[in-house]
DSSP file (Angstrom, degrees, kcal/mol; ACC not computed):
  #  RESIDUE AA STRUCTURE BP1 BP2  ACC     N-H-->O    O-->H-N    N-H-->O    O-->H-N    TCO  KAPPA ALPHA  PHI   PSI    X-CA   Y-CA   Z-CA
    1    1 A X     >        0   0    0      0, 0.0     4,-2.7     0, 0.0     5,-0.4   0.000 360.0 360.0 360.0 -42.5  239.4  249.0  256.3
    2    2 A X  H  >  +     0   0    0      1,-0.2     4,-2.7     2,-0.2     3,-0.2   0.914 360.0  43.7 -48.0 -47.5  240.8  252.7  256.2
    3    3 A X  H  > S+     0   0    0      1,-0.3     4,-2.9     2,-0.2    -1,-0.2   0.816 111.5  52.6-122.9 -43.3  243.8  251.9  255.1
    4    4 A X  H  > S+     0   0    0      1,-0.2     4,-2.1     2,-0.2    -1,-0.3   0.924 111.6  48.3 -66.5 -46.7  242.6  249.2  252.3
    5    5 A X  H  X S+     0   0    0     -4,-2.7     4,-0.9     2,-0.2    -2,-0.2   0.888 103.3  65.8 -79.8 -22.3  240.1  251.9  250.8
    6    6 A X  H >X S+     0   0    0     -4,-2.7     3,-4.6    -5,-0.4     4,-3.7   0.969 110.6  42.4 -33.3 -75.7  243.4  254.7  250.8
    7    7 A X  H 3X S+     0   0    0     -4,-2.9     4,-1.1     1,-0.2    -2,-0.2   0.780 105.6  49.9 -60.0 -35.8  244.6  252.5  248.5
    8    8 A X  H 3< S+     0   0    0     -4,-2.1    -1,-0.2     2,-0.2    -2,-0.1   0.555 112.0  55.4 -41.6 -21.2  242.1  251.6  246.4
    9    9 A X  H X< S+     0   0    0     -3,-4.6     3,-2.2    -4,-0.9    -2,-0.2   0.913 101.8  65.7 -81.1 -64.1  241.5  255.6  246.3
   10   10 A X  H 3< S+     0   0    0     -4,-3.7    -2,-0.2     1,-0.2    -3,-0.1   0.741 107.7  31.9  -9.4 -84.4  245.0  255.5  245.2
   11   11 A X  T 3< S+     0   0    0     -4,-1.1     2,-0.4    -5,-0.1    -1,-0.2   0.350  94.2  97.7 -62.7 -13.5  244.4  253.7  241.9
   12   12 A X  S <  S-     0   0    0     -3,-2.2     2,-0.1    -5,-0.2    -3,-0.0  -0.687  79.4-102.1-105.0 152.6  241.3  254.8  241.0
   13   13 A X        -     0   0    0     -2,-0.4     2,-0.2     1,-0.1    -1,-0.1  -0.340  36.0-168.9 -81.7 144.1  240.6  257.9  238.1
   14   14 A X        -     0   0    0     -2,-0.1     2,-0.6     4,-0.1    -1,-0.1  -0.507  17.1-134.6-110.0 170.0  239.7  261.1  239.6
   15   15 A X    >   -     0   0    0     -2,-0.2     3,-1.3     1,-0.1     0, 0.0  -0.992  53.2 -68.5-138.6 141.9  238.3  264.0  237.6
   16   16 A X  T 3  S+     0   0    0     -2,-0.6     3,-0.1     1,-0.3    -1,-0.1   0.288 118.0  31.5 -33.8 132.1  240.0  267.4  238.6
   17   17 A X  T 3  S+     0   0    0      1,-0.2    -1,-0.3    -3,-0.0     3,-0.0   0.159  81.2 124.8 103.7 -27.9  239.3  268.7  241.7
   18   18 A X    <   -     0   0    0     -3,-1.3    -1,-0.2     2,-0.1     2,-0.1  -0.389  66.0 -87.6 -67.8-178.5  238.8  265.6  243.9
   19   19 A X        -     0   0    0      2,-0.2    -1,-0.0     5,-0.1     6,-0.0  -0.430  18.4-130.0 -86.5 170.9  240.8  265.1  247.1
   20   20 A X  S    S+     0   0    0     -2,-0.1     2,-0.3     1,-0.1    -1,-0.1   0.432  93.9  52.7 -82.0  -5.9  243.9  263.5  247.2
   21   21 A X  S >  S-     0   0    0      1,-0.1     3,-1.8   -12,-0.1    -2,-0.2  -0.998  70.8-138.1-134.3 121.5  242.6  261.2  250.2
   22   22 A X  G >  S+     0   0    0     -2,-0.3     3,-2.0     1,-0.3    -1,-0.1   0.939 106.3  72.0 -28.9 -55.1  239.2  258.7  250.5
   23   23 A X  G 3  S+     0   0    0      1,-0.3    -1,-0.3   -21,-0.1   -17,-0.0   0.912  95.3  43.8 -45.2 -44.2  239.2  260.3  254.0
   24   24 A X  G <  S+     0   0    0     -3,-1.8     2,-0.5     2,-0.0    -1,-0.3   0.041  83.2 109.0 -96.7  37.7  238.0  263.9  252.7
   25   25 A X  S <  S-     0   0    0     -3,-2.0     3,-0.1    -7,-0.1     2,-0.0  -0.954  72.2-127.3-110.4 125.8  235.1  262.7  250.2
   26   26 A X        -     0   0    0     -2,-0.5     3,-0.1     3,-0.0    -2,-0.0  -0.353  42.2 -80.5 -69.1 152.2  231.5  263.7  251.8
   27   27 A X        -     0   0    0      1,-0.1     2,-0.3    -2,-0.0     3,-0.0  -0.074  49.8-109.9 -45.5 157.4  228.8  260.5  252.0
   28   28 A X        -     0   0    0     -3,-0.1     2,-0.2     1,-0.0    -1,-0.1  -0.791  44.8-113.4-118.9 134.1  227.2  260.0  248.8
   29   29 A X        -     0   0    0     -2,-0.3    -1,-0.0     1,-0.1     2,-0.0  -0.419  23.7-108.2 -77.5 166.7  223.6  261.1  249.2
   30   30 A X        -     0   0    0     -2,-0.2     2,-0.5     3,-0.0    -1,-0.1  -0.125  19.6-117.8 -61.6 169.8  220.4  259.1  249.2
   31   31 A X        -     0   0    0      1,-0.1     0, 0.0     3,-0.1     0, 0.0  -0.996  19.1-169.2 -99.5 109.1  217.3  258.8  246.2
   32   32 A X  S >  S+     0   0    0     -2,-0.5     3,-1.0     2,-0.1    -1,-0.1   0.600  85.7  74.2 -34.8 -36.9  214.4  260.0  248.5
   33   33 A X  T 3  S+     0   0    0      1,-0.3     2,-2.2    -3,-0.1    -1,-0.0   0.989  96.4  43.5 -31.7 -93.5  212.9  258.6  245.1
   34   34 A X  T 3   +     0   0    0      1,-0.1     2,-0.6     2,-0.1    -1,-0.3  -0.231  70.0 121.8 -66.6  63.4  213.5  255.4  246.1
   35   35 A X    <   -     0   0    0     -2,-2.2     2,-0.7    -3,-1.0    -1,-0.1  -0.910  46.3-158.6-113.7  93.5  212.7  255.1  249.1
   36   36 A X     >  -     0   0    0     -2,-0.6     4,-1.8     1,-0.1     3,-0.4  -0.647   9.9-174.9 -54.9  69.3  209.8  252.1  249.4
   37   37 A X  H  > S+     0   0    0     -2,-0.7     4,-0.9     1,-0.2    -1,-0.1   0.681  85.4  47.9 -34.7 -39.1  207.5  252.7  253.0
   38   38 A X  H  > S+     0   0    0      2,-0.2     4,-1.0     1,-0.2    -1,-0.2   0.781 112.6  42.9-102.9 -48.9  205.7  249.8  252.6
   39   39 A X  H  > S+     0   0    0     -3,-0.4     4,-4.2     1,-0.2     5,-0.2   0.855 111.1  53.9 -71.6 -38.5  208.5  247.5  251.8
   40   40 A X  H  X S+     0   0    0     -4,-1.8     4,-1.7     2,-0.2    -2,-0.2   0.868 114.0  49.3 -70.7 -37.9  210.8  249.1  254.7
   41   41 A X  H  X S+     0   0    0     -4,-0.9     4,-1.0     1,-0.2    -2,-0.2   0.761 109.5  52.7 -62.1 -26.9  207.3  248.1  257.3
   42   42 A X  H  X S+     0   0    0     -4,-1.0     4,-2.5     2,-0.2    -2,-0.2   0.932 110.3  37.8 -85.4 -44.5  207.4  245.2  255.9
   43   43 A X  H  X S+     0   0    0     -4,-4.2     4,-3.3     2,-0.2    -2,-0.2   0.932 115.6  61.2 -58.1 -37.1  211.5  244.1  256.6
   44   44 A X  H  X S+     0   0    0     -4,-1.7     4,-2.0    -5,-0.2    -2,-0.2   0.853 106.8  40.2 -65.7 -48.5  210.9  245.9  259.9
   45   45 A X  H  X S+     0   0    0     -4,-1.0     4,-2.0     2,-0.2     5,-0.2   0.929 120.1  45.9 -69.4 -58.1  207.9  243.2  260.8
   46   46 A X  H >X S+     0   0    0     -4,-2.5     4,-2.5     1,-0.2     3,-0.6   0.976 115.1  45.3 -46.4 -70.4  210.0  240.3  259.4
   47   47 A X  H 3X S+     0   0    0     -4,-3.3     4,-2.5     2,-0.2    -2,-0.2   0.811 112.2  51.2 -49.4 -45.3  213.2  241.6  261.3
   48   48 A X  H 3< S+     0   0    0     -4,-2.0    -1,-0.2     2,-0.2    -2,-0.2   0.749 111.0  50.9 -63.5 -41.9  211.1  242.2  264.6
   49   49 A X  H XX S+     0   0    0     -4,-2.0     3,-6.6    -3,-0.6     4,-1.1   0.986 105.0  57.3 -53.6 -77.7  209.7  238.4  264.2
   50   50 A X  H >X S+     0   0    0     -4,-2.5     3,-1.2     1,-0.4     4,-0.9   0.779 101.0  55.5 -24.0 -59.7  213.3  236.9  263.8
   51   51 A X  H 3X S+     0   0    0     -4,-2.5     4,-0.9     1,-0.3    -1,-0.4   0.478 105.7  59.6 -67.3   1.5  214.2  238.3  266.8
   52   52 A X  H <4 S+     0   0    0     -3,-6.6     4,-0.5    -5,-0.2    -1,-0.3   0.831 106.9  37.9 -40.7 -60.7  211.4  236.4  268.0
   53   53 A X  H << S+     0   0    0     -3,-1.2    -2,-0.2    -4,-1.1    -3,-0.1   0.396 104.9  68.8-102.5 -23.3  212.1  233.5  267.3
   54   54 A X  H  X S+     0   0    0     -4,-0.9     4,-1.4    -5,-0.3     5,-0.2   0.762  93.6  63.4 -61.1 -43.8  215.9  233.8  268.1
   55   55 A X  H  X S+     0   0    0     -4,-0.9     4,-2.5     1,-0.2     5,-0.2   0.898 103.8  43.9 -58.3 -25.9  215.0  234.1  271.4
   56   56 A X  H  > S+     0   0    0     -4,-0.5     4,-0.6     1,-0.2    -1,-0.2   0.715 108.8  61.2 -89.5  -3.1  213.4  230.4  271.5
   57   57 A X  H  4 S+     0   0    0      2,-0.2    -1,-0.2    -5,-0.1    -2,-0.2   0.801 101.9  47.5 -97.4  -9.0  216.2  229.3  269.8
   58   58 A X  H >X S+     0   0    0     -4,-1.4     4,-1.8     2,-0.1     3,-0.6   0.886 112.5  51.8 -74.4 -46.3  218.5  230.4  272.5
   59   59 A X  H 3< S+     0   0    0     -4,-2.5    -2,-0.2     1,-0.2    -1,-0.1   0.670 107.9  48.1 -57.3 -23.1  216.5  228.8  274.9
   60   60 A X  T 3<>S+     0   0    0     -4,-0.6     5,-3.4    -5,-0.2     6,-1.9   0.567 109.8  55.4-111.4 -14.8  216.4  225.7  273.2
   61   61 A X  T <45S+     0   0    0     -3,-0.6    -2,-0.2     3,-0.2    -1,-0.1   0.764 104.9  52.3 -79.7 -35.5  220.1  225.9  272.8
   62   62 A X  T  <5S+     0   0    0     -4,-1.8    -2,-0.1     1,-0.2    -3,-0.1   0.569 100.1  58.2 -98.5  10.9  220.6  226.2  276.2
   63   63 A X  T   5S-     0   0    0     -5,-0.3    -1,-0.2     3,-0.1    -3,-0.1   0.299 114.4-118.2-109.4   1.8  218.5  223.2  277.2
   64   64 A X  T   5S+     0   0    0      1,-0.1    -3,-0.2     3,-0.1     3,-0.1   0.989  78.7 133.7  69.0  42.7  221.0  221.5  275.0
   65   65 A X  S   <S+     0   0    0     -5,-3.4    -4,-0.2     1,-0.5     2,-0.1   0.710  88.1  11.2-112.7 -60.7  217.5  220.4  272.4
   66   66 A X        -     0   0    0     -6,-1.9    -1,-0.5    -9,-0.1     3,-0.1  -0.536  61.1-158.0-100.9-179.7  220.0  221.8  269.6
   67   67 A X  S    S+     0   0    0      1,-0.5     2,-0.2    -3,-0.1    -1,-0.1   0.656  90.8  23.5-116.4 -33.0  224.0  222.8  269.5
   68   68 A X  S >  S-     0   0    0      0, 0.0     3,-1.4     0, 0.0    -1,-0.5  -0.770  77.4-128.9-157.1 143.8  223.5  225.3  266.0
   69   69 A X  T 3  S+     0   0    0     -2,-0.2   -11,-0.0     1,-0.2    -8,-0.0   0.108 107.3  75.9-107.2  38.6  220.6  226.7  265.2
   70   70 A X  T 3  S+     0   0    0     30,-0.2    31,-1.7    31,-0.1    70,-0.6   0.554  91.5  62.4 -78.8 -17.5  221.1  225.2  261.7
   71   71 A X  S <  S+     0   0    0     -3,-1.4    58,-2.4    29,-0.1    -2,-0.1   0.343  87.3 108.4 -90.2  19.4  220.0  221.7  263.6
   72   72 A X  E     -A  128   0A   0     56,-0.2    30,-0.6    54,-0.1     2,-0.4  -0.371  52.5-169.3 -82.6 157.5  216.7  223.4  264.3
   73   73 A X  E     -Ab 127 102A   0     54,-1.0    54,-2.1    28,-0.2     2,-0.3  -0.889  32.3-154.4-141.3 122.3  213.1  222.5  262.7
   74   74 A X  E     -Ab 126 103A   0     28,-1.1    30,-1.0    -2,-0.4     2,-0.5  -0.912  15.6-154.7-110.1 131.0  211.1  225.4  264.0
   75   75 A X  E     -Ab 125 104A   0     50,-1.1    50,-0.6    -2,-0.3     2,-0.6  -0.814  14.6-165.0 -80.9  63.9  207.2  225.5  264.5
   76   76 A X  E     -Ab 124 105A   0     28,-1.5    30,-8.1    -2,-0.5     2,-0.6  -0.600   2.9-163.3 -88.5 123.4  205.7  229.1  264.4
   77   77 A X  E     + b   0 106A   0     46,-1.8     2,-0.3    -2,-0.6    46,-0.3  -0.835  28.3 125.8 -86.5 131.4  202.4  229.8  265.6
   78   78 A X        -     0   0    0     28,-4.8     2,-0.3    -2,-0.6    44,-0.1  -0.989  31.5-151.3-158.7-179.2  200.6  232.9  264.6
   79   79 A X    >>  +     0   0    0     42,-0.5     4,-1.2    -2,-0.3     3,-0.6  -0.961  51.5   6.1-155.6-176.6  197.6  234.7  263.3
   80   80 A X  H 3> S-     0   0    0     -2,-0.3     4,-1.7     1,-0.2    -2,-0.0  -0.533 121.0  -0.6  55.3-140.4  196.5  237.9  261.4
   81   81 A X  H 3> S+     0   0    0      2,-0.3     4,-1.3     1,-0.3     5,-0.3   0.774 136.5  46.6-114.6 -72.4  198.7  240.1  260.3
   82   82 A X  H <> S+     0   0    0     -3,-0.6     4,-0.9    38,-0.2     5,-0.4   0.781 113.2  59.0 -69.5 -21.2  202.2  238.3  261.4
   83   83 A X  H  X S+     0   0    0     -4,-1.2     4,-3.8     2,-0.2    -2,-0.3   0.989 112.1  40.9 -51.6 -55.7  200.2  235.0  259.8
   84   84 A X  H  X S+     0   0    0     -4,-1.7     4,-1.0     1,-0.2     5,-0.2   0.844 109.7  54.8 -22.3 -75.2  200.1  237.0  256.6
   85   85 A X  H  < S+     0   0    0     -4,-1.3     5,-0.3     2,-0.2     4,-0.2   0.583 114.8  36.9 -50.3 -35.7  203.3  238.3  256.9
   86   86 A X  H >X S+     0   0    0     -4,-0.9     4,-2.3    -5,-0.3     3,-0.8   0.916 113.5  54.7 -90.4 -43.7  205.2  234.7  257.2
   87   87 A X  H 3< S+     0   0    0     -4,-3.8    -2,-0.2    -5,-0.4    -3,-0.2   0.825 108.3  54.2 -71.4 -13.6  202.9  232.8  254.8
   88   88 A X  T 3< S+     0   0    0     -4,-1.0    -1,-0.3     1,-0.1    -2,-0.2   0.694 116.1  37.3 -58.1 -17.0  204.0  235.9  252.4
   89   89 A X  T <> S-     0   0    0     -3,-0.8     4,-1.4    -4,-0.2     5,-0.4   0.768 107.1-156.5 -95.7 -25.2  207.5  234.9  253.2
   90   90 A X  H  X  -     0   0    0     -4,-2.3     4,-2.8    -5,-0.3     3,-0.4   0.283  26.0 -75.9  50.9 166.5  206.6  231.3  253.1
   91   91 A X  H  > S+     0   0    0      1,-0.3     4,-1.4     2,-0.2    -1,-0.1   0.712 129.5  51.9 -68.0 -23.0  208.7  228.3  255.1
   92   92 A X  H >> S+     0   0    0      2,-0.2     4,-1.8     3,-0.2     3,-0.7   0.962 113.8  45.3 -97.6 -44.4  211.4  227.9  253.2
   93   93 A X  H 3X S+     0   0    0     -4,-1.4     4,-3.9    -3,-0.4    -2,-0.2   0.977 116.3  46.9 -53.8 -47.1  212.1  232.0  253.4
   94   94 A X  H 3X S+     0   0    0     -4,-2.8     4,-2.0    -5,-0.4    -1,-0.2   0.869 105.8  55.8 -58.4 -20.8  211.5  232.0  257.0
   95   95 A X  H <X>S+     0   0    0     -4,-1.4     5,-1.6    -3,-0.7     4,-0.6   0.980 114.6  41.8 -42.4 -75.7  213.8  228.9  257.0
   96   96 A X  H  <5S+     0   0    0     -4,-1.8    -2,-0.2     2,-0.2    -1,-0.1   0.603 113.7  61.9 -17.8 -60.4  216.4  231.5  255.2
   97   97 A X  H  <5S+     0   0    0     -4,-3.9    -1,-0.2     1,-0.2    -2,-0.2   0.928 111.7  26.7 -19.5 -98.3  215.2  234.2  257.7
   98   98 A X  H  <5S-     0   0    0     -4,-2.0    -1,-0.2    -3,-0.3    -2,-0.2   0.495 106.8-115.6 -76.5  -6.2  216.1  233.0  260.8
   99   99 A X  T  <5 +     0   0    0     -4,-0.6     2,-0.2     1,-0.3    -3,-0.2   0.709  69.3 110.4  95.8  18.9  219.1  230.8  259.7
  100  100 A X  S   <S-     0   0    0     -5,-1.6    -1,-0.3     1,-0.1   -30,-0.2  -0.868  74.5 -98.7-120.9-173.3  218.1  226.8  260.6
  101  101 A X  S    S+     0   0    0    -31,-1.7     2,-0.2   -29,-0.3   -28,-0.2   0.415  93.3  19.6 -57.2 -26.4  217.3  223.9  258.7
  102  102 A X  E     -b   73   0A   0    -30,-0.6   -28,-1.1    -7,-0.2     2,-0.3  -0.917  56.5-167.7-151.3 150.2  213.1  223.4  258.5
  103  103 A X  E     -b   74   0A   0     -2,-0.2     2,-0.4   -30,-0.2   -28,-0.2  -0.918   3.8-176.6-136.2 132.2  210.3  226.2  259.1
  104  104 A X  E     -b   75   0A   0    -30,-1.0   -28,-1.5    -2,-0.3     2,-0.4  -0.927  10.6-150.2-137.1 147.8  207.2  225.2  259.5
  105  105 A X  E     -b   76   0A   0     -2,-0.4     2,-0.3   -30,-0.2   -28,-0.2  -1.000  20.1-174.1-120.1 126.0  203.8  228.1  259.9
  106  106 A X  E     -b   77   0A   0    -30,-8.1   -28,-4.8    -2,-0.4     4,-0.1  -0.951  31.5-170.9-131.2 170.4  201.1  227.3  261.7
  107  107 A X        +     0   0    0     -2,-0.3   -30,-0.1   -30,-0.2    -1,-0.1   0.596  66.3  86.2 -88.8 -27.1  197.5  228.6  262.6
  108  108 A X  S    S-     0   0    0      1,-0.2     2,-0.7   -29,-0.0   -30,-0.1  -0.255  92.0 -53.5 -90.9-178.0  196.4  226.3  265.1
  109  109 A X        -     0   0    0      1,-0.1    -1,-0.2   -32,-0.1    -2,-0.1  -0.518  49.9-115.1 -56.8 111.5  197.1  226.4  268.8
  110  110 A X        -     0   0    0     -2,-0.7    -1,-0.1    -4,-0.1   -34,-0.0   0.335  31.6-131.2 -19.4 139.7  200.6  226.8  270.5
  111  111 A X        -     0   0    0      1,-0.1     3,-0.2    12,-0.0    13,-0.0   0.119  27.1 -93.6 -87.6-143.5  201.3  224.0  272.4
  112  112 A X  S    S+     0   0    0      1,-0.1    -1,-0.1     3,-0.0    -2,-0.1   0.474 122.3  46.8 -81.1 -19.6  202.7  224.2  276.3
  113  113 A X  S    S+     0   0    0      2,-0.1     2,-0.4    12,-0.0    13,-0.3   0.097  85.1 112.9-109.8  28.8  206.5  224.1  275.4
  114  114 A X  S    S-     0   0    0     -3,-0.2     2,-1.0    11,-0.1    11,-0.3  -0.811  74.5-121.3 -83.4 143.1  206.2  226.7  272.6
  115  115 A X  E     -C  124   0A   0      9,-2.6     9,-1.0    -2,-0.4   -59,-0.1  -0.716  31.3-152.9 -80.3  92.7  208.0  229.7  273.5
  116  116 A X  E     -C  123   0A   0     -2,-1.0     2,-0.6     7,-0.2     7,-0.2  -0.259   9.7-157.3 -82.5 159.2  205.5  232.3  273.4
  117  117 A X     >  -     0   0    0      5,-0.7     4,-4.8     1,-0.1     5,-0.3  -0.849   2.4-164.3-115.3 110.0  206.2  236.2  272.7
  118  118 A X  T  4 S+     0   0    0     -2,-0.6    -1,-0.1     2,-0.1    -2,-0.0   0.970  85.0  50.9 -58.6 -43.0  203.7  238.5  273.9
  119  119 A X  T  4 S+     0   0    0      1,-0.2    -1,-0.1     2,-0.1    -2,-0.0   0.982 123.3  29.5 -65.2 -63.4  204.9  241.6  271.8
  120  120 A X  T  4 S-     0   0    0    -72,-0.1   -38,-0.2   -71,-0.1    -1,-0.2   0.741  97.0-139.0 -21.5 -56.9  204.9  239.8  268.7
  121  121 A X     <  +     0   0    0     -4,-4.8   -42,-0.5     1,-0.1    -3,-0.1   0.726  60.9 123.5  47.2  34.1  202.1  237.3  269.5
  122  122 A X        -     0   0    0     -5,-0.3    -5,-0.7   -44,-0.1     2,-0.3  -0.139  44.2-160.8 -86.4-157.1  204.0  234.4  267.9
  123  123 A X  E     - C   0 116A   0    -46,-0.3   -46,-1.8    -7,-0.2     2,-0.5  -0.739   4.7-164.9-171.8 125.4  204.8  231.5  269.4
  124  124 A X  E     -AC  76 115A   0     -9,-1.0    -9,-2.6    -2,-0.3     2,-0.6  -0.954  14.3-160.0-141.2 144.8  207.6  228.6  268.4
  125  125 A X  E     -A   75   0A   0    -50,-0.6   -50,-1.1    -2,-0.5     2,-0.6  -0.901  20.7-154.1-120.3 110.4  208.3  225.4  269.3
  126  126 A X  E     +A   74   0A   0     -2,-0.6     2,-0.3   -13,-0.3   -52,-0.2  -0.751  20.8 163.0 -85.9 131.7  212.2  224.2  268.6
  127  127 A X  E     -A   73   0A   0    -54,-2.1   -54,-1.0    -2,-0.6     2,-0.3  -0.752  41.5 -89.0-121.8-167.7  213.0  221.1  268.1
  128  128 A X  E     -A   72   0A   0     -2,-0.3   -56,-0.2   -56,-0.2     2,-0.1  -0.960  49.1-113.8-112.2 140.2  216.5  218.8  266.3
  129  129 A X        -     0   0    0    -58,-2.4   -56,-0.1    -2,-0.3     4,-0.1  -0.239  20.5-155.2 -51.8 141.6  216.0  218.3  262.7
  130  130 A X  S    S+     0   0    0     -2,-0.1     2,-0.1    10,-0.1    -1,-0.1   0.268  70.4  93.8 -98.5   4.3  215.5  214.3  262.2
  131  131 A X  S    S-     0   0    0      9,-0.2    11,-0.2     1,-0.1    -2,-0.1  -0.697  84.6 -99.5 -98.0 162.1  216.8  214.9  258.4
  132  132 A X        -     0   0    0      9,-0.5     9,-1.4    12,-0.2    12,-0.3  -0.273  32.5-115.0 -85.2 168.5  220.3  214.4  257.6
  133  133 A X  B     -D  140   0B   0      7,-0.2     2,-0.2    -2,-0.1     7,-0.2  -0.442   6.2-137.2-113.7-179.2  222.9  216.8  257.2
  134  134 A X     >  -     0   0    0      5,-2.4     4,-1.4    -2,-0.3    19,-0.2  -0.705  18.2-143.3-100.4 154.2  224.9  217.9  254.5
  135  135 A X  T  4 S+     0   0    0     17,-1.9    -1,-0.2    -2,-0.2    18,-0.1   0.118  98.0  48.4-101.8  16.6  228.8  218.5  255.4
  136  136 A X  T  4 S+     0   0    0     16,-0.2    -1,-0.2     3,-0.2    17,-0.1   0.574 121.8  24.0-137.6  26.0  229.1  220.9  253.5
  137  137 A X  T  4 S-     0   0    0      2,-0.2    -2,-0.2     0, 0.0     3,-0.1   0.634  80.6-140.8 -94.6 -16.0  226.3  223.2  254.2
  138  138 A X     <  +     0   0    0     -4,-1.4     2,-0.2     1,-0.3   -37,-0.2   0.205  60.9 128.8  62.7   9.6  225.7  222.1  257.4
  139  139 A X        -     0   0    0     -6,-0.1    -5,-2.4   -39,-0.1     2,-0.6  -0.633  60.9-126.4 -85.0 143.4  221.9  222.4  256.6
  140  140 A X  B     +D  133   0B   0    -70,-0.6    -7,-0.2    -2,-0.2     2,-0.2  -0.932  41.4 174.5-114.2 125.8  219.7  219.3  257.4
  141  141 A X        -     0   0    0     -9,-1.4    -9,-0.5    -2,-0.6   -39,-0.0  -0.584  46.5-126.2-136.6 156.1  217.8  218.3  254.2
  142  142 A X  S    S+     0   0    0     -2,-0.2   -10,-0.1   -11,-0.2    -9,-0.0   0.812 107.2  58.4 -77.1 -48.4  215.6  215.8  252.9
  143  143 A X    >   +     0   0    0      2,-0.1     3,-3.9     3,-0.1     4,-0.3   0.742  68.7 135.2 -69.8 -20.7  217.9  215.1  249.9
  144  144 A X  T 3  S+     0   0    0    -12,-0.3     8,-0.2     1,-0.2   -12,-0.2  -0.136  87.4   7.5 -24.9 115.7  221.3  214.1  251.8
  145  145 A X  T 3  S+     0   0    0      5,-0.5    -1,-0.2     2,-0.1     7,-0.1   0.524  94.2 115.4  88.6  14.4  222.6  211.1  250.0
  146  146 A X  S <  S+     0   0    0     -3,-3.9     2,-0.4     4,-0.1    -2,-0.1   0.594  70.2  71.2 -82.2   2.7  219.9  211.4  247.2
  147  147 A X  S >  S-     0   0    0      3,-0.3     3,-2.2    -4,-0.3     6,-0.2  -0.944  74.2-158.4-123.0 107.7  223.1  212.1  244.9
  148  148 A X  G >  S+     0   0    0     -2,-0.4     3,-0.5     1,-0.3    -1,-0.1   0.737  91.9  51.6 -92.0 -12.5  225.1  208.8  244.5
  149  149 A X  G 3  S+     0   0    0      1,-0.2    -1,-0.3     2,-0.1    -2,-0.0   0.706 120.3  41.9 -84.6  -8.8  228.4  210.6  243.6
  150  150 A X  G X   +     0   0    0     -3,-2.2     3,-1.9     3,-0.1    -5,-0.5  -0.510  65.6 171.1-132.0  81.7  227.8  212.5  246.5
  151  151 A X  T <  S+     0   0    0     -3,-0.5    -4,-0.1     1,-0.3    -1,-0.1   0.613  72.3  35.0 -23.8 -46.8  226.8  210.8  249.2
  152  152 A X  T 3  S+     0   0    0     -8,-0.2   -17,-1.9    -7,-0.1     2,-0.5  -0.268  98.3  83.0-112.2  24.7  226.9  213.3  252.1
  153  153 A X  S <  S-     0   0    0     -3,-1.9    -6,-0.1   -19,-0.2    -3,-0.1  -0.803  79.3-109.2-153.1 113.7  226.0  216.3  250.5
  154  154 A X        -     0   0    0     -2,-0.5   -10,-0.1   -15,-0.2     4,-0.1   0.354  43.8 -89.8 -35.6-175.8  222.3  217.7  249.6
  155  155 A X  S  > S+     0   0    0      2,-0.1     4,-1.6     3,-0.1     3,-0.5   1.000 128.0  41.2 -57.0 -62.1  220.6  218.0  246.1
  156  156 A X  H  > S+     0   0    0      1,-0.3     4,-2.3     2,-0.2     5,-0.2   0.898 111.1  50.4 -62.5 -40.2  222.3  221.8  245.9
  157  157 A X  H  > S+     0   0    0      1,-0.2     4,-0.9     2,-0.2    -1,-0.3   0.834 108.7  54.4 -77.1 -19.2  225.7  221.3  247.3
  158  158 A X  H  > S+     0   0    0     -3,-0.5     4,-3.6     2,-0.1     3,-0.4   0.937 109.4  49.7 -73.5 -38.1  226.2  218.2  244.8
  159  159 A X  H >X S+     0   0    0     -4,-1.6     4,-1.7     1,-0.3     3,-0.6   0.983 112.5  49.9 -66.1 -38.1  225.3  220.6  241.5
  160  160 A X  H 3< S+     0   0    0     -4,-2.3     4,-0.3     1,-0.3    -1,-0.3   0.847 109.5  44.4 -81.9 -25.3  227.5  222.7  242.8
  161  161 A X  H 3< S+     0   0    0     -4,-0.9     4,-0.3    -3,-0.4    -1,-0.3   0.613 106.0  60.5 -34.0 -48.9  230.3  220.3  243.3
  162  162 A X  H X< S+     0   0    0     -4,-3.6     3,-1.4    -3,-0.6     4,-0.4   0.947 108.0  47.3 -78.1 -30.1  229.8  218.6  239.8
  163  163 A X  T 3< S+     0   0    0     -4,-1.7    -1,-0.2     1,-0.3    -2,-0.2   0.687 103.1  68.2 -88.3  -4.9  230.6  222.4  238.1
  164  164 A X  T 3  S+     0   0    0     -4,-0.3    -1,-0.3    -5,-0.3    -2,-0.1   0.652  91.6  50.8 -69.1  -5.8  233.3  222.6  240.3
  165  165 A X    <         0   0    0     -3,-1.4    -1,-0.2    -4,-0.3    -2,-0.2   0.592 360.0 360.0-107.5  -5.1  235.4  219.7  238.6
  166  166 A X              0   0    0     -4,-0.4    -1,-0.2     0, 0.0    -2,-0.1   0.836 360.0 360.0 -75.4 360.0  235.0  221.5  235.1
């Protein structure tokens, strides 16, 4: 990456006085202006969750329930705060979130194979997606095969397919 932004330093216009090398230009400071608290507590709770929930999806990979945790449909229990916090983010972000195929939030009580986290005070329950999956997102979707020119491939990965042949 050094070597790729030399050159790039190379080629680009300088105004008198810069150095002759990427290497001797100081860190560009931060906006103390923009700097959000609320929003940074808030990725901080989200991020702290994931890794929540990554652990039962290691566990549930290594009982061989999934292979990817794109083949997952995940179950979170919570309440309060981190309830709050996911139904702001809502299933299909938490889907996003944590990287599988279905997210589901619930209120009610965990069952006996949810993988609880005391620190957290979630709970999730992994399971394999029953929907099929698309080859070439590898995400398991409702809408596989709803697209007859593409069989195998969700609603989004066909549109994106059809602008590819213009």
């Amino acid at each position: 990456l050094s070597f790729t932004a030399e050159e790039v330093w190379k080629y680009m216009p300088k105004e008198d006085g810069m150095p002759e090398s990427v290497m001797l230009i100081d860190w560009p400071q931060g906006h103390p202006e923009h700097y959000n608290q609320a929003l940074a507590d808030k990725w901080n709770q989200l991020l702290v969750l994931r890794s929540s929930i990554q652990k039962a999806l290691e566990t549930a990979r290594q009982n061989k329930t999934i292979g990817h945790p794109l083949d997952a449909s995940i179950t979170v229990y919570a309440s309060g705060d981190v309830l709050a916090a996911l139904e702001a983010l809502g299933e299909e972000g938490l889907a996003k979130l944590v990287i599988v195929s279905e997210a589901h939030i619930s209120t009610g009580e965990a069952p006996a194979d949810a993988v609880a986290d005391e620190d957290t005070g979630v709970a999730t329950v992994v399971t394999a997606s029953e929907l099929e999956k698309c080859e070439r997102c590898w995400i398991h979707r409702d809408s596989v095969g709803a697209d007859s020119e593409h069989p195998t491939l969700c609603h989004r990965c066909a549109e994106v397919v059809k602008t590819l042949g213009d």
